[in-house]
N, C-alpha and C positions, 0 to 999 in steps of 0.2 A: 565703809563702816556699815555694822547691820545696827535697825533702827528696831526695839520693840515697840514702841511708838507708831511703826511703822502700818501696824491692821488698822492702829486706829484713823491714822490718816487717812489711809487708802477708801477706808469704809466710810469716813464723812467725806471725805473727799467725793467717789461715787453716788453717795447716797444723800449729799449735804444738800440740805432745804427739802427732806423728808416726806415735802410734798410732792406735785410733779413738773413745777417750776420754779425758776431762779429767785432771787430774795426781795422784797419790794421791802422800801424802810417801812417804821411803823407807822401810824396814825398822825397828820399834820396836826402840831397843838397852837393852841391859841395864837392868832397875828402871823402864821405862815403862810398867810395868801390874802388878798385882798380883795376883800366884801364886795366891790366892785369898781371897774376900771370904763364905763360905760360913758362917762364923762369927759369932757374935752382936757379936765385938771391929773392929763395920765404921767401919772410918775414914772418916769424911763429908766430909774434907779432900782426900781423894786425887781427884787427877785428873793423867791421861795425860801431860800437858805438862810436868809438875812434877820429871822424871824425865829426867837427861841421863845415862844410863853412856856410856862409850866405848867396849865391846864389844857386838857383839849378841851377844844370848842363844842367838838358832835364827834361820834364814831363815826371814822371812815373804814369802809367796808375795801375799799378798793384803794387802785396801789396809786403812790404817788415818787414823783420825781426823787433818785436819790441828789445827794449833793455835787455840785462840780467841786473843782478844784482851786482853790482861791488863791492859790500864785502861780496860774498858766502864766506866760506873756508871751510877745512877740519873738517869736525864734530866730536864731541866727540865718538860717535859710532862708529868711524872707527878706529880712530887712533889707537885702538889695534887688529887690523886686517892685512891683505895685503895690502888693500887698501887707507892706511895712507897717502895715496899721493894725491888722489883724492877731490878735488873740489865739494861740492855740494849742493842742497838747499833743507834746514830742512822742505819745505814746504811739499816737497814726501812724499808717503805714504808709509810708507815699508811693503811689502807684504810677506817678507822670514825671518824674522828677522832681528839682525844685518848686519847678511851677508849668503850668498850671496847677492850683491846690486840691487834688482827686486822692480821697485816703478813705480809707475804711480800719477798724480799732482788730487790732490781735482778736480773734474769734474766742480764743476763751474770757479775756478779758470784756466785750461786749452780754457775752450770756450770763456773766457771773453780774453786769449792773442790776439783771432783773430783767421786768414786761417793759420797764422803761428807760430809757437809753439821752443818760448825760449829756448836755452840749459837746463838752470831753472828746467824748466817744463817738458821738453820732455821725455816719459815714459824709462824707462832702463829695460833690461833682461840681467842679466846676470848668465852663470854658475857657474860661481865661481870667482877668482882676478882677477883684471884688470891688465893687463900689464903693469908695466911702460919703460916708453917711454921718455925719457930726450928730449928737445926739441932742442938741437945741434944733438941730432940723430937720426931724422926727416928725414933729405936728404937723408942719407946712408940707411933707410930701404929697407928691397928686397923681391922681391916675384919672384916667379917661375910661369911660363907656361909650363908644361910637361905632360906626358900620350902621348895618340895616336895623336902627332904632329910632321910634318916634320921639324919645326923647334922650337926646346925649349930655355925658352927665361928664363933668369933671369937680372932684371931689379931692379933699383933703382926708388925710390920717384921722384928724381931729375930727372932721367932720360923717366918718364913717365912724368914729367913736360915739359918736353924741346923737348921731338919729337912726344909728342901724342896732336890732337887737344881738346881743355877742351871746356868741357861742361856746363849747369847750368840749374837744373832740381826742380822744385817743387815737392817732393813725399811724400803722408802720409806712414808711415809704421807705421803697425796694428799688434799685439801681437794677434796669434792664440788663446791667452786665455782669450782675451778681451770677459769681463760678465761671466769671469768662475763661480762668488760667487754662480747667481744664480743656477746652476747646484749644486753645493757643499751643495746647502740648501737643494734639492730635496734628493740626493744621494753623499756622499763624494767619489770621482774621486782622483786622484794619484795626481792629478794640485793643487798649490796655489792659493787662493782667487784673482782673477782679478775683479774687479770694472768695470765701462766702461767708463772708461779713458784710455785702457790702447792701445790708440793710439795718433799718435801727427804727425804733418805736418813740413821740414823746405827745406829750398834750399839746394840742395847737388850740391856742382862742381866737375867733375870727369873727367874721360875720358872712354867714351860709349867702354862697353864689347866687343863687335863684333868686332873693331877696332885692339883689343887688339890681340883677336883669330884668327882674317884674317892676322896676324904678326906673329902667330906660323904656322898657315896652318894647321888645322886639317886633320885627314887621311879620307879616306874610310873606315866608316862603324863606326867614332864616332857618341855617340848618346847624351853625356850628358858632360857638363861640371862640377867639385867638385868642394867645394872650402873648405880649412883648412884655419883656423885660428889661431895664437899666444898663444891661452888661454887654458896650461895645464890643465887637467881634470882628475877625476878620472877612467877615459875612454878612455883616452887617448885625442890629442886634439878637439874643437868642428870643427864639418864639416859637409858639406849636398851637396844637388848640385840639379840642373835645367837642361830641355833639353838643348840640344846644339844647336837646331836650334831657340829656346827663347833667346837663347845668344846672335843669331848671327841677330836677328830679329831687325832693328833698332823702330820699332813702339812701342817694348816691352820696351825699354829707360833702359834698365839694365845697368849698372854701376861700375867700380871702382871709390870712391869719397875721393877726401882728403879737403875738407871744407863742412863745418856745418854755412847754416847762414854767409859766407862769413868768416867765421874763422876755425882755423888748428881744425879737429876733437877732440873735448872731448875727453879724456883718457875713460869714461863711455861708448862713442859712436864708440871707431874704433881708437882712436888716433895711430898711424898716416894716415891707410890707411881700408879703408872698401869696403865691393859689397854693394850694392844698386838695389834691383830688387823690381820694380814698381810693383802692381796690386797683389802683391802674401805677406802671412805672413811673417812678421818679422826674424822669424827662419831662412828662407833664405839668409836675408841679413849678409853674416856674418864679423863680425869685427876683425880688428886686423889681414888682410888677409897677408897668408905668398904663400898659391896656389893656383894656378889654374891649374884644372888636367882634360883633355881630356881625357873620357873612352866610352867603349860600355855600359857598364851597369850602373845602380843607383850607387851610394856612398855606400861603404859599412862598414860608417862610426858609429859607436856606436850612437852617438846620433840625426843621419840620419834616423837609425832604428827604435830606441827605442824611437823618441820623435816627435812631430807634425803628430799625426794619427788621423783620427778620427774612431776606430773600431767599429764594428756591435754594437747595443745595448746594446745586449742579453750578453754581455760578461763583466763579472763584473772583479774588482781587480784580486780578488784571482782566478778565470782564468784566467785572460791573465798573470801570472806569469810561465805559463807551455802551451805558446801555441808562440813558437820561430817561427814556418812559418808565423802565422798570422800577426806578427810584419812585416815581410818581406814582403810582401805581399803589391805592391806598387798601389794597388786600392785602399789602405786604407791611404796612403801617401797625403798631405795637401798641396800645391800647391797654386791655386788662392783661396784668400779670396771669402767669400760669400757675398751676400747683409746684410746688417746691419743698425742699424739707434738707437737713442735713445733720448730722451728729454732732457735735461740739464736746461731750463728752464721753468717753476718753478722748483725749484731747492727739494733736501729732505729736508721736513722739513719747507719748505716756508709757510709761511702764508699772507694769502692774506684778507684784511678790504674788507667786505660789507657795510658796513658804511661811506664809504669815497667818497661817489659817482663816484665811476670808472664805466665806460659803458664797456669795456674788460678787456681782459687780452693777451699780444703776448705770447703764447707756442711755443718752438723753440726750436732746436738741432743738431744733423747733423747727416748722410747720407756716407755711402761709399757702393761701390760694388768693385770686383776685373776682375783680368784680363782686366784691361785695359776699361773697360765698364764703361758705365754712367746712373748714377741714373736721371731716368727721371720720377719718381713720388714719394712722401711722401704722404701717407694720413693719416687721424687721425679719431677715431673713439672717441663717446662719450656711444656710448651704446653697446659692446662688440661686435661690428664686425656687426651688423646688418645697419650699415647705414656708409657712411665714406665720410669724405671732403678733397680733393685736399689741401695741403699746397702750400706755395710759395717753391723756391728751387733757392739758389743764389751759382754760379759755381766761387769761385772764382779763380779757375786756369786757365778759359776760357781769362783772362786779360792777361796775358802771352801771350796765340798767337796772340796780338795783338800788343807787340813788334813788333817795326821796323824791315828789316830785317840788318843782325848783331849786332842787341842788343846785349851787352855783361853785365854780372852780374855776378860782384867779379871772374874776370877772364876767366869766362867760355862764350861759345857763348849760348842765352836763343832759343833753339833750340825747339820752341814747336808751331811754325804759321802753319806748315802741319800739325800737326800728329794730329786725330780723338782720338787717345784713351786717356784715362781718368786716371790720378796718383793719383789724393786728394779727399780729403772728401770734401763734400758737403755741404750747412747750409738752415735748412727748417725752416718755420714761419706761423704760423697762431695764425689770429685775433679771438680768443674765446669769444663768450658774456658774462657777468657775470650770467647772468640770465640762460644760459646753463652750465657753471660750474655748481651753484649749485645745478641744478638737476639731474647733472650726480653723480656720482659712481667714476669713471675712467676716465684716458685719454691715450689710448691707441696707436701706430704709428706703421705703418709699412710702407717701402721702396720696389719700384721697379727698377729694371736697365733697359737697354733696350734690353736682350734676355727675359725679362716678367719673369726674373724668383724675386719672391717676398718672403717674410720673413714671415716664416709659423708661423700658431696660439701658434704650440707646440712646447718643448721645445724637441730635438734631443739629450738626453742622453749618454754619451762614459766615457770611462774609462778613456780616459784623459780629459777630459769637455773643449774641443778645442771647434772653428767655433758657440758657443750658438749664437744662432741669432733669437731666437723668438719675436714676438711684444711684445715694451716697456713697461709697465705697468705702471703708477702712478696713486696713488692710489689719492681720495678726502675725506677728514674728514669734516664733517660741526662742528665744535665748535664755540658753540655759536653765535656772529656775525662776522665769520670768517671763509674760507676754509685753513685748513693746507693741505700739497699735500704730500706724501709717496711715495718714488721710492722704485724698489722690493730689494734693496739688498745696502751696503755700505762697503766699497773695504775691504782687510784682515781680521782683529781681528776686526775690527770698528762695531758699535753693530748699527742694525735699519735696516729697511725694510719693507714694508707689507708679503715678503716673510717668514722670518724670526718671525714676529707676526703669522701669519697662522699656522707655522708647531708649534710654542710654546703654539698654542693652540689643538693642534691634529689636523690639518686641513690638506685634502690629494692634498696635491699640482700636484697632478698627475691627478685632477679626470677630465681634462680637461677645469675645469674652475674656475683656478686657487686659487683649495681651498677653496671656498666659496659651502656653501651649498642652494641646487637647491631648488625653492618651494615645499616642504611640503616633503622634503628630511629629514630622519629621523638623530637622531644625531648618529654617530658615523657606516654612511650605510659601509663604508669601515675603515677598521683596519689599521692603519696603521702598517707597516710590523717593528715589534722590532728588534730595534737595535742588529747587533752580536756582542756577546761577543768577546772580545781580549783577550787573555791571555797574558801578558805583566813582567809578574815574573817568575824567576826558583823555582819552590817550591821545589828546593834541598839547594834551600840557605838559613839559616837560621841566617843568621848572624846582628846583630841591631849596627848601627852608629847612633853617635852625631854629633849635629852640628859642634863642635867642632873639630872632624875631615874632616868634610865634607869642611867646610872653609877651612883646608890644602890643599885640591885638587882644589884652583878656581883660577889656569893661565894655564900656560900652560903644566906642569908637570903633567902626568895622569890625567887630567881635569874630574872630578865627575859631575854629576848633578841632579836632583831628580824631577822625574815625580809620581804625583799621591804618594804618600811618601816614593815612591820607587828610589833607590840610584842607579844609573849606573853611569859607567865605560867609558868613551868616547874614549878610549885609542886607543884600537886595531882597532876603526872606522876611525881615525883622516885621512888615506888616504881612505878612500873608500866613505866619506861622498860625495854627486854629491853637497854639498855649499862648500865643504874644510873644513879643520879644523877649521878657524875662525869661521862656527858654532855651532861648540862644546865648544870652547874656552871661548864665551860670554855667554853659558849658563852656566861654569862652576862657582860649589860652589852655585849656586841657584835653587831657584822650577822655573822648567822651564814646567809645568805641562800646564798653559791654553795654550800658546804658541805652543806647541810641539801636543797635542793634537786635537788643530783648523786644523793647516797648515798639519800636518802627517795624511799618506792615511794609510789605515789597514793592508797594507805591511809594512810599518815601524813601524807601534805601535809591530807588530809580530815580529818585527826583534830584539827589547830591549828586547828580552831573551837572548840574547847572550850575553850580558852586564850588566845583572843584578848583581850586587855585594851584597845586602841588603836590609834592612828598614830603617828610618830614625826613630829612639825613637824616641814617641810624644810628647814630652818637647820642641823638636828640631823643631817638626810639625808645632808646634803651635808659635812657637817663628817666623820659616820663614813666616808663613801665616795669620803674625799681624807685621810682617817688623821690629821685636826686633833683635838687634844682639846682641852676647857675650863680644864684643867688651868692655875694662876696659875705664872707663871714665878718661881723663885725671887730677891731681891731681890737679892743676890752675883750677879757674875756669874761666870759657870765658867771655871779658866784653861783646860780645853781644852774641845774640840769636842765628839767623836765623843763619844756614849753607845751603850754597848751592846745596849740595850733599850729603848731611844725613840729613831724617826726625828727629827732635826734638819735644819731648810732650809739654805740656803747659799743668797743672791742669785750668779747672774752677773756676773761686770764683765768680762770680756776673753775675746776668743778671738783665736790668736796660731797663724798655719798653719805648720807648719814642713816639711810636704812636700803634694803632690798630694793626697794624701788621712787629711793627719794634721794633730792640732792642739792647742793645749793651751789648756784651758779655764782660767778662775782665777775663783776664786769667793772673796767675799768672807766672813769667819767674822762669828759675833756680834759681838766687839769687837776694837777693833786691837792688843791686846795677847793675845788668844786665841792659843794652841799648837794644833795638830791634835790632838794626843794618841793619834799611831800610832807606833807602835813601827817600828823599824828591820827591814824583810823580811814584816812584814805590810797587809793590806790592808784599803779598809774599801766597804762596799755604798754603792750609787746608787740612788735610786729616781725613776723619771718617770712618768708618765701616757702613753700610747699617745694621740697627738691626735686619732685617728680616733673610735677605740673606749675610749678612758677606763679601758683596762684596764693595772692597775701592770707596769711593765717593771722588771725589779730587778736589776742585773748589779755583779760583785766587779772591782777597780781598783786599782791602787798607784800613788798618785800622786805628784811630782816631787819637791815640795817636801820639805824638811831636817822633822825633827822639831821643832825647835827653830824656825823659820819663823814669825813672828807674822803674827793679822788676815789671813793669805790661805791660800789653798790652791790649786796649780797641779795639774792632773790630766790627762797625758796619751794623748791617745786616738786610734788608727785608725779613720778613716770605713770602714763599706763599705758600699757605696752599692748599689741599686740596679741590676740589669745586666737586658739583654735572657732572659727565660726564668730569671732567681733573683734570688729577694727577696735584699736586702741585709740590715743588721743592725736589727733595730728599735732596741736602746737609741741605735748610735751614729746613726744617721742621726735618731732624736727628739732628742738636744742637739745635732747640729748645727741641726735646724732651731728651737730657741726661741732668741727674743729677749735680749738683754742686759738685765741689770734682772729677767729670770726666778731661780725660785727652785729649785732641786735639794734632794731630799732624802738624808742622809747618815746610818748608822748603822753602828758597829765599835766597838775593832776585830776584823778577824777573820783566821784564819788561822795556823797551828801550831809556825810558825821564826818564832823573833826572833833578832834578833843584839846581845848584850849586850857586844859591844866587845871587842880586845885577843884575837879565836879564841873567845871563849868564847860558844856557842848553845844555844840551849833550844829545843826542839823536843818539843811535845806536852807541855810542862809539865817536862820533864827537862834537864838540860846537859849538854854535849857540848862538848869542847875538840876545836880541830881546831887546825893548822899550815898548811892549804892549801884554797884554795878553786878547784875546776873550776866555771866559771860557761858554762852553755849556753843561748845565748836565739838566738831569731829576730825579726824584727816587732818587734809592742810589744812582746812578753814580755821586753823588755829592763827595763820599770820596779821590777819589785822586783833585780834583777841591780845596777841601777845603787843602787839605792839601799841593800846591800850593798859594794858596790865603792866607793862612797864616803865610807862610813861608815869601812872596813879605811886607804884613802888619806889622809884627812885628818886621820888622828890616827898622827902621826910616831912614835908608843911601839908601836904594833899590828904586832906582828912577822910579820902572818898574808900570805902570799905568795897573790897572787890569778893565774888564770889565764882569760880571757875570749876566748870564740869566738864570734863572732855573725854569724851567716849570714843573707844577704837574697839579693833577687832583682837588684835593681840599685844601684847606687850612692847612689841618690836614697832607698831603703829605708831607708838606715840613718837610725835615731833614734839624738838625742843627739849626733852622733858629733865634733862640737865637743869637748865637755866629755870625753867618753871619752876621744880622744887628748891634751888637757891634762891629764887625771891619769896616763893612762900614761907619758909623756913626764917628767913630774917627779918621778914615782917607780917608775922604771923597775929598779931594787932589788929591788921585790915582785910589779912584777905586768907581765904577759903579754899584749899587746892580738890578737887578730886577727882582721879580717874575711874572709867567704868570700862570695862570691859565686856563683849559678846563670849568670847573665844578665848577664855582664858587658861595660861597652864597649873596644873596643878598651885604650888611656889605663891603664885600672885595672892597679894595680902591685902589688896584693895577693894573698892566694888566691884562685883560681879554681874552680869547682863545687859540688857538693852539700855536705852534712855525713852524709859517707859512714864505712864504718867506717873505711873507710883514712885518713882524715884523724883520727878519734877514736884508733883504737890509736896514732898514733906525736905524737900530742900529748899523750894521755892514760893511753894503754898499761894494760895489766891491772893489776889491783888486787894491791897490793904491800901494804897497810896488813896492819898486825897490829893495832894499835889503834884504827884509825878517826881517824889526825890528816888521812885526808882527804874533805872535802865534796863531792859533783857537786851545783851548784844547777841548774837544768832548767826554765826557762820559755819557752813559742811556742807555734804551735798544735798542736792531738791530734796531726798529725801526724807532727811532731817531733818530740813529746815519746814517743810508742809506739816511734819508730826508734831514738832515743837509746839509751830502756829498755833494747829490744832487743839491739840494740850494747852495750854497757855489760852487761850481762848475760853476752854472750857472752865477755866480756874477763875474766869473774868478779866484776866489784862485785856488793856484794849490796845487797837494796832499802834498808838502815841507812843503808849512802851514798848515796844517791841521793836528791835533795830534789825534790820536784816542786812548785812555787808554785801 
């Protein structure tokens, strides 16, 4: 479907927050932060959101915390973990598996919070469990000051409340493995997949280090301060440490912090108490602090040593497992971040209309340097480095020192009007012409600070693929009348890339330009270097398991799991593992073969020799690697379908075309009296097999049929097939092609609107009465529209008045549209039909054009509700759905109304 709507999106979209960074809420009004928390009477319930006056207090100049989300809870991942206690949101990306909990937030999602970055959102590293920390034993935690001090100090929460002066500090902290994927693509490095997300920004209130240390009195001839932390290991606990005189430096802003964003630290982040050291990686700051150790020499703490290096090139895995000095060896030790920078928008994967007459595009993303330093230039290249343009560059921590002096925020004093150096990232913007996209290739960025030192072309290589900081890559596709744009890499297991496309096609990402072959460079001028074999089995064991025993080992009792269809033993690991046993645990009883295989470096595939127990018979192979279980079916049979948590087949029996390239499937259920058991406005998943590659295809559906429906289920679907120069759709184009008599896999249901009849909706587990429904679809996105719209129609007591606008391209597009104008037509009382058309022929007696704003204001017109009696429902593709937003936004609704399917 074409969207007039469509410039306008594109161009807030690009150009949205018109300044030259992402959006900070407005101004904290009256009672949204607390005068001060300096006092031992600290309320561990306060947080920022909690607090609506109506007046502001004072202008604030500078940005403050947007809102979290007040129904995270504890996820189903965790709860058979350590970590069952913890709070978080399903948006992370997890990078380590179940657990240990290592996530960093969808990259556009992170830039769109703003300069300051949600609990939400805010990336985690963790070694292994989080500590719990009961919130009545907040006060009473203690930590130590001891090593080479005349006076060693052990101190309470409470007690560094009540005699230390608090601070409040804006600091980005940056994950030393931020962009690790790309490295991982060139060469796999001992690090998990980082993305470049994997930093975030928020206020920390504390009380400045030095403060702390000038209270113990260092001796003559300390040189560094440690710091341990709470968080058993299988290395005993995590620790690291910084010079002593960075400690004691007040410009360095280093930190003990007990609020995040004006609330008690996340249990994820530090809960109760953390270090905080500005301008330097993440690994440093450490959480859950129980020391501070005054010594002469480095920390000579296990994962001081053995983690945050960046060693010589030349030194692969399997050397530096037999090179113990070079570990020690503190030149190779990781300290202050380097210069950095990356694009976030256009986002992977964007696509961008040449047709819509847009004159630019804003490209924008952010900037960091370390040690305190400030990035004072972004440029951007279009032609790889041979010519480059100045971006804009907007500082927003620079607003900070512009507090009055004794600003205070959420207790602490905002201590930042002297000091020159620099905590946070940055945000760059440049105006691109359309007409230079298209004729570029790429759009490439690189960052300067101000000692001139800038982000080299190449990528610097290490065994632990720390500090990757080469210029950004994205790539440009011209399809058809459109630029889609390619970033090199997409966080953990998450598949796409141009990095990723290059080596899948033997392309040598080393050859200095980035894999692309030179003119009249011949195919295949450099080998790439074949993969080393692993040996991963005891070929003394000959022993063959069934699935059937393999399920007896999946909890926690001798926990089995099976890589490549090979059976190990997780037993004798459970303490040695550096995630804990919780990641043996969640692999136990399954193939944990892609998983284990992506994230594990060739030290750990070598080390499942020790634990090889067997093979798993291929009966057993095939049954895990098509998702059958052995599992006896219960002797009842189920009146509905869908389970939540077990795939269930559906044979095929019909397919029924109803336009060019649409059609409705209908699958038979278990028995003829079986219900679906989906709820009215939500949806339930698919699952196939890829007929090439056997790899699951898994895509979300709302299908035709009534709820009430017995023995069948009708699901219908747009083909997109296949065109000259772009793939079509894998899911729809694999059920068009199986047989009848085939079997589909079904699991739900899912999805966050229901409509419980008579106006009355529940959305995200809450109700909501409405009086009007605005329903916006295009395409298929018509099926859960309809299946609202007819739920409100055929129950003659539902007084809810519907309104439907459904925009195609031509006449032949519209789905359904039978049935849609028989319920409009006979209850023409409530509800509102209209079609629009792009592409219409002559004949057509309806709307004609886009679903522009002009057609939304004067059907839908600006939001009048005082109570919310009215719904916009919102289904089609990204396209329309961002333009609608768009539109709709600008008319005042706010996102409450706005439903997106």
């Amino acid at each position: 479907m074409e969207v007039s709507g469509q410039q306008i999106d594109l161009q807030q979209s690009s150009t949205a927050r018109l300044n030259t960074c992402p959006p900070t809420p407005p101004a904290t009004e009256s009672g949204s932060r607390r005068v001060s928390s300096t006092s031992s009477h600290f309320d561990i319930q306060t947080s920022p959101s909690e607090y609506d006056g109506t007046k502001p207090e004072v202008s604030r100049k500078y940005p403050l915390p947007p809102r979290s989300r007040p129904d995270n809870k504890v996820l189903k991942e965790d709860l058979k973990t350590p970590d069952n206690h913890v709070v978080r949101d399903p948006r992370l990306i997890r990078l380590t598996g179940v657990h240990p909990f290592n996530v960093e937030a969808p990259l556009s999602d992170l830039y769109d919070e703003g300069f300051l970055t949600t609990k939400d959102l805010h990336y985690v590293r963790n070694h292994g469990a989080v500590p719990k920390v009961e919130d009545k034993e907040i006060m009473d935690w203690e930590f130590t000051i001891e090593g080479m001090v005349d006076n060693p100090i052990t101190m309470s929460l409470a007690q560094l409340l009540r005699n230390f002066e608090q601070v409040t500090y804006p600091v980005t902290l940056v994950c030393a493995g931020n962009r690790r994927k790309e490295q991982n693509i060139v060469r796999k490095t001992k690090g998990f997949s980082w993305g470049a997300a994997g930093l975030s920004t928020a206020l920390w209130t504390g009380v400045v280090m030095g403060d702390l240390l000038r209270a113990a009195k260092p001796k003559r001839g300390a040189r560094y301060v440690c710091f341990e932390g709470a968080d058993k290991l299988p290395n005993g606990y995590y620790g690291t440490c910084v010079k002593l005189n960075w400690a004691m430096d007040p410009n360095r802003g280093i930190m003990v912090a007990h609020r995040m964003n004006g609330e008690v630290l996340p249990p994820d982040h530090g809960k109760p108490l953390r270090v905080i050291v500005p301008g330097q990686i993440g690994g440093r700051s450490v959480k859950w602090l129980k020391k501070l150790i005054v010594t002469a020499a480095p920390s000579d703490n296990w994962y001081h040593i053995y983690d945050n290096r960046v060693l010589p090139t030349m030194i692969n895995p399997e050397m530096s497992a037999d090179l113990p000095d070079v570990w020690r060896d503190e030149r190779y030790a990781i300290y202050d971040l380097n210069t950095n920078s990356a694009t976030c928008y256009p986002a992977h994967d964007e696509t961008l209309s040449l047709t819509q007459g847009i004159k630019s595009y804003r490209v924008r993303g952010y900037a960091y340097a370390g040690g305190g330093k400030r990035v004072t230039r972004v440029e951007v290249t279009l032609d790889k480095g041979k010519s480059w343009i100045l971006a804009n560059i907007s500082y927003p921590e620079d607003d900070y020192r512009a507090a009055p002096d004794g600003e205070e925020l959420y207790g602490g004093r905002l201590d930042l009007s002297w000091r020159e150096n620099c905590f946070c990232w940055c945000f760059w913007a440049l105006d691109i012409a359309l007409s230079e996209l298209q004729a570029a290739d790429d759009i490439m960025v690189r960052a300067m600070d101000e000692s001139l030192m800038v982000q080299p072309r190449d990528m610097y290589w290490s065994v632990l693929g720390m500090m990757n900081n080469p210029w950004f890559r994205v790539v440009i596709h011209k399809e058809g009348h459109a630029l889609r744009f390619e970033h090199p890499t997409q966080a953990a297991l998450i598949p796409g890339g141009w990095m990723e496309r290059v080596k899948k096609a033997r392309g040598n990402l080393s050859n200095g330009y980035w894999g692309e072959k030179l003119s009249g460079e011949e195919d295949d001028v450099v080998e790439e270097e074949p993969a080393k074999e692993i040996c991963m089995i005891n070929k003394e064991v000959n022993r063959t398991i069934t699935l059937a025993e393999l399920k007896k080992h999946d909890g926690e009792i001798e926990p089995w799991f099976v890589v490549s269809g090979q059976v190990y033993d997780g037993t004798k690991f459970l303490e040695g593992h550096p995630g804990g046993a919780a990641s043996i645990f969640g692999a136990a009883g399954q193939d944990a073969s892609e998983e284990f295989l992506t994230i594990h470096s060739e030290n750990a595939k070598a080390m499942l020799i020790d634990y090889h127990i067997g093979s798993l018979d291929e009966a057993s192979r095939k049954a895990l690697a098509t998702g059958e279980t052995t599992d006896e079916k219960t002797l009842t049979p189920r009146e509905t379908f869908l389970q939540s948590k077990v795939w269930t087949p559906a044979i095929l029996s019909a397919k029924k075309k109803v336009s060019e390239d649409t059609k409705i499937f209908t699958f038979d259920l278990e028995h003829p009296k079986q219900t679906s058991g989906l709820p009215i406005g939500q949806h339930l998943m698919m699952r196939l097999r890829d007929p090439v590659t056997r790899e699951a295809i898994i895509r979300s559906y709302t299908p035709l049929s009534e709820t009430t429906d017995e023995g069948k289920l009708d699901v219908l679907i747009k083909i997109y097939y296949d065109t000259p120069g772009k793939k079509g759709g894998k899911m729809t184009q694999a059920l068009d092609a199986i047989p009848i008599g085939h079997f589909v896999d079904f699991k739900g249901p899912v999805g966050k609107f229901e409509y419980l009849g008579r106006g009355l909706c529940s959305i995200s587990g809450k109700q909501r009465k409405v009086k009007r429904f605005a329903m916006i679809c295009g395409g298929s996105g018509i099926t859960p529209i309809f299946q609202v719209l007819r739920a409100v129609l055929t129950d003659s007591e539902d007084p809810t008045s519907c309104l439907v606008i459904d925009g195609n391209r031509v006449e032949q597009d519209i789905l359904c549209k039978e049935d849609l104008d028989r319920m409009a037509i006979t209850n023409g009382h409530k509800c509102r039909l209209l079609y629009t058309l792009s592409q219409p022929e002559p004949s057509w007696t309806g709307l004609r054009g886009r679903m522009d704003k002009a057609l939304l204001e004067k059907e839908i017109g600006p939001c009048k509700d005082i109570d919310g009696e009215t719904l916009v429902l919102i289904c089609g593709p990204e396209p329309l759905e961002k333009s609608v937003r768009s539109i709709l936004e600008g008319l005042g609704w706010k996102d409450d109304d706005l439903l997106f399917f």
